[in-house]
N, C-alpha and C positions, 0 to 999 in steps of 0.2 A: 885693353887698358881703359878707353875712356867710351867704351861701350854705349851708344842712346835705347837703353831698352826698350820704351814703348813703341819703338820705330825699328828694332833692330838693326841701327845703322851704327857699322864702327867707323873707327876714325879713316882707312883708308875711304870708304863711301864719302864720308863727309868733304875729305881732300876732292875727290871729283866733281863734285857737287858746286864750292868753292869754286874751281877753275871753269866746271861749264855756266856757272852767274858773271865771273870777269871777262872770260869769251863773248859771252852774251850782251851784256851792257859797258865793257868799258871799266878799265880805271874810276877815270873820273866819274862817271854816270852813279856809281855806287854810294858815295857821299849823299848826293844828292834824293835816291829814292829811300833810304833810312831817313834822311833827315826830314823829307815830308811823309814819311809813315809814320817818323815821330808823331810830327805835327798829326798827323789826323787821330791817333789814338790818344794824346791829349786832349782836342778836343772832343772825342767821343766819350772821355769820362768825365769832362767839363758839363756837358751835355746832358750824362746818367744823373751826376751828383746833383746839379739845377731840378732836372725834372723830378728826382725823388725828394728835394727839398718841396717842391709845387707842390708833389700829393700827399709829403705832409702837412702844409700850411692847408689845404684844404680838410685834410682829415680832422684840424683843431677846428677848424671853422664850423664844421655843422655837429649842431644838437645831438 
């Protein structure tokens, strides 16, 4: 039904998967590593967007 094809994983794989990440870290602990993966994939497109801003202001800049 809710089939991941590029991975061929179905839902019962998924459920397992799920229960060996809350085994693994905890309840609590899961809030916690989303929220600073958040954060870091925010700031890696804060990061792309600035530096490809830079090398276009340099590309208007030279002759």
């Amino acid at each position: 039904m809710f089939d991941i094809v590029a991975w061929g994983l179905g839902t019962q794989e998924l459920m397992i998967i799920l229960v060996i990440v809350v085994l693994l870290f905890g309840g609590r602990r899961i809030p916690e590593l989303a929220r600073s993966l958040g954060q870091g994939i925010k700031e890696f497109q804060k990061s792309t967007r600035d530096s490809a801003a830079d090398e276009a202001d340099k590309d208007k800049e030279q002759p």
